[in-house]
Residue frames as qw, qx, qy, qz and C-alpha x, y, z in Angstrom:
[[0.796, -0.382, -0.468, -0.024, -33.05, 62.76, 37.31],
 [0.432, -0.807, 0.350, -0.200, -32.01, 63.85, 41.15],
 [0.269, 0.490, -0.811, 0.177, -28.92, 62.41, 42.57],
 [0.351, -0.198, 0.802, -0.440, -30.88, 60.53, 44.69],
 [0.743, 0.491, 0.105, -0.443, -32.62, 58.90, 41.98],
 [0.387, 0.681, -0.621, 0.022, -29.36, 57.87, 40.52],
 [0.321, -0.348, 0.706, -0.526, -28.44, 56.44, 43.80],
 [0.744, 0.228, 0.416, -0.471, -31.38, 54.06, 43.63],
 [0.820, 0.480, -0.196, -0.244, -31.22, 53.01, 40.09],
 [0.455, 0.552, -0.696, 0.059, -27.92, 52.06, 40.87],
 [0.320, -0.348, 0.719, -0.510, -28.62, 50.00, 43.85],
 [0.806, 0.128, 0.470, -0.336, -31.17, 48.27, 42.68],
 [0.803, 0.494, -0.332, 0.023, -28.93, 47.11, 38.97],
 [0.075, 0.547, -0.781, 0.292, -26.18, 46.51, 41.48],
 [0.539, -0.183, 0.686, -0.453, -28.60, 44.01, 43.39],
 [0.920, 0.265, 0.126, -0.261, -29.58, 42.41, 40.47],
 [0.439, 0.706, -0.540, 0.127, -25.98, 41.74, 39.32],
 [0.165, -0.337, 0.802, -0.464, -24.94, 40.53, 42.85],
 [0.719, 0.109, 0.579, -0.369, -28.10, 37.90, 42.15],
 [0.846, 0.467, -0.210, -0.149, -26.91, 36.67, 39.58],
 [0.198, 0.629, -0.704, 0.263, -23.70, 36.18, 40.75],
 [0.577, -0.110, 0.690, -0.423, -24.77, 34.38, 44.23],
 [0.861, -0.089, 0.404, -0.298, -26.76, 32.14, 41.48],
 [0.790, 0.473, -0.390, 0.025, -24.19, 31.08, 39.43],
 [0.024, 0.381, -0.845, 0.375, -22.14, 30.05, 42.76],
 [0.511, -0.124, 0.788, -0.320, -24.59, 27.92, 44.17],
 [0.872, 0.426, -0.052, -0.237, -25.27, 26.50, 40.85],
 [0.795, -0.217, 0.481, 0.300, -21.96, 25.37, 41.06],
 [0.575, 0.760, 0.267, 0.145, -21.58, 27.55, 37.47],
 [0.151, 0.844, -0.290, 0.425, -18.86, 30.01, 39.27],
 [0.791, -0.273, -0.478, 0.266, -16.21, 29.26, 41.32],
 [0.023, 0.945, -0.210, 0.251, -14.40, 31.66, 43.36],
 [0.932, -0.218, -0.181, 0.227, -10.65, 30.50, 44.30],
 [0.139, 0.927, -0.315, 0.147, -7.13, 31.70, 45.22],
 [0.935, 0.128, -0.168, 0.286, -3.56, 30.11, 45.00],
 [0.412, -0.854, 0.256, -0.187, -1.45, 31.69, 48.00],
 [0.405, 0.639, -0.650, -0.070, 1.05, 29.48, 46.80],
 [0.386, -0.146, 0.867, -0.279, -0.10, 26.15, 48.93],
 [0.105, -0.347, -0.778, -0.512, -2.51, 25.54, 45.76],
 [0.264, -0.332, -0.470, -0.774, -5.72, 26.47, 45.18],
 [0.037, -0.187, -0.779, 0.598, -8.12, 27.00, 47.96],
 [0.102, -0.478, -0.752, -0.442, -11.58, 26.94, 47.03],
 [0.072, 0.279, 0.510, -0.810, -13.74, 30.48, 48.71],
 [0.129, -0.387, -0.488, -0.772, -16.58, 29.92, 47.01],
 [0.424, -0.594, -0.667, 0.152, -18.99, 29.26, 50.35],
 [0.308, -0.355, -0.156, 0.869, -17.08, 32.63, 51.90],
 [0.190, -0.019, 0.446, 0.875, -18.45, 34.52, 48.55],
 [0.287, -0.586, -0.612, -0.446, -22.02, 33.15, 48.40],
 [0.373, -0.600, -0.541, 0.456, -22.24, 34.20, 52.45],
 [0.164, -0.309, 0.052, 0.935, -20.75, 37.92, 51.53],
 [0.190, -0.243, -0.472, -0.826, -23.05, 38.63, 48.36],
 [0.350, -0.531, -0.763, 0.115, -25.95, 37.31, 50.78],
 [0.343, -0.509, -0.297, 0.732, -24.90, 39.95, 53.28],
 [0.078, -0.115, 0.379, 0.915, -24.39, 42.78, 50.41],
 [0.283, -0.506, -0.602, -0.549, -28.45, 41.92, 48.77],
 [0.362, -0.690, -0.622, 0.075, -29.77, 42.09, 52.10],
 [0.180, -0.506, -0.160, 0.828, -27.97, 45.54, 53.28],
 [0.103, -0.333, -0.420, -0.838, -29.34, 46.84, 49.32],
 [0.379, -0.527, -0.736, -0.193, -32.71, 45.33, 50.46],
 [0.351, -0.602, -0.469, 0.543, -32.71, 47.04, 53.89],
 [0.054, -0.468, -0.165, 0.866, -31.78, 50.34, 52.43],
 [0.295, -0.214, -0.359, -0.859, -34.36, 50.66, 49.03],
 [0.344, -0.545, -0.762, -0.057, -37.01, 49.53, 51.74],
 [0.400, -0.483, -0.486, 0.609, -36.20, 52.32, 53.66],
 [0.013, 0.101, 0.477, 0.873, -35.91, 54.49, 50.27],
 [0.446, -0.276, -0.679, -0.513, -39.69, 53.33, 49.32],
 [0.376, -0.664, -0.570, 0.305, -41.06, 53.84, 53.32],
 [0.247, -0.435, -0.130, 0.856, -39.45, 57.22, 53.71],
 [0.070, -0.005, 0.420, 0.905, -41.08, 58.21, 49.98],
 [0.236, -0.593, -0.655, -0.404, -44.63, 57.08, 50.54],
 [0.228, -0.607, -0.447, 0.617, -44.59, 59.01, 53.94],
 [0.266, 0.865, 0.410, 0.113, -43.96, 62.10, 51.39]]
C-alpha cells in the first residue's frame, strides 16, 4: 500500500477513535479533569469542543482526499 494510502487509513481509524471518545463525554461516561492543586477542575466541555474541532479538520481533509481522487 502507498504512503498515502497509509495516511488515510490512519485518519480515518483515528476519526473513529476520536468518535468514540467525544461520545463517551457527552454521555457523561468519560470525564476529563485536572487537579492544579486548587482541586479538581472539571475540562470535560473544553475536550468535547477540541475532539469536535479535530473530526471536522479529519473530515475536511479525507473529503478533499476522495474529491482530488475521483478527478483522477
Amino acid at each position: 500500500m502507498s504512503a498515502l494510502g497509509d495516511l488515510t487509513d490512519w485518519c480515518h481509524q483515528e476519526r473513529q477513535r476520536m468518535t468514540k471518545q467525544l461520545a463517551a463525554l457527552e454521555a457523561g461516561r468519560l470525564k476529563v479533569a485536572e487537579d492544579r492543586g486548587h482541586g479538581w477542575t472539571d475540562h470535560t466541555p473544553e475536550s468535547i469542543a477540541k475532539l469536535k474541532l479535530h473530526i471536522a479538520e479529519l473530515d475536511e481533509l479525507l473529503q478533499t482526499y476522495d474529491a482530488e481522487r475521483a478527478r483522477g
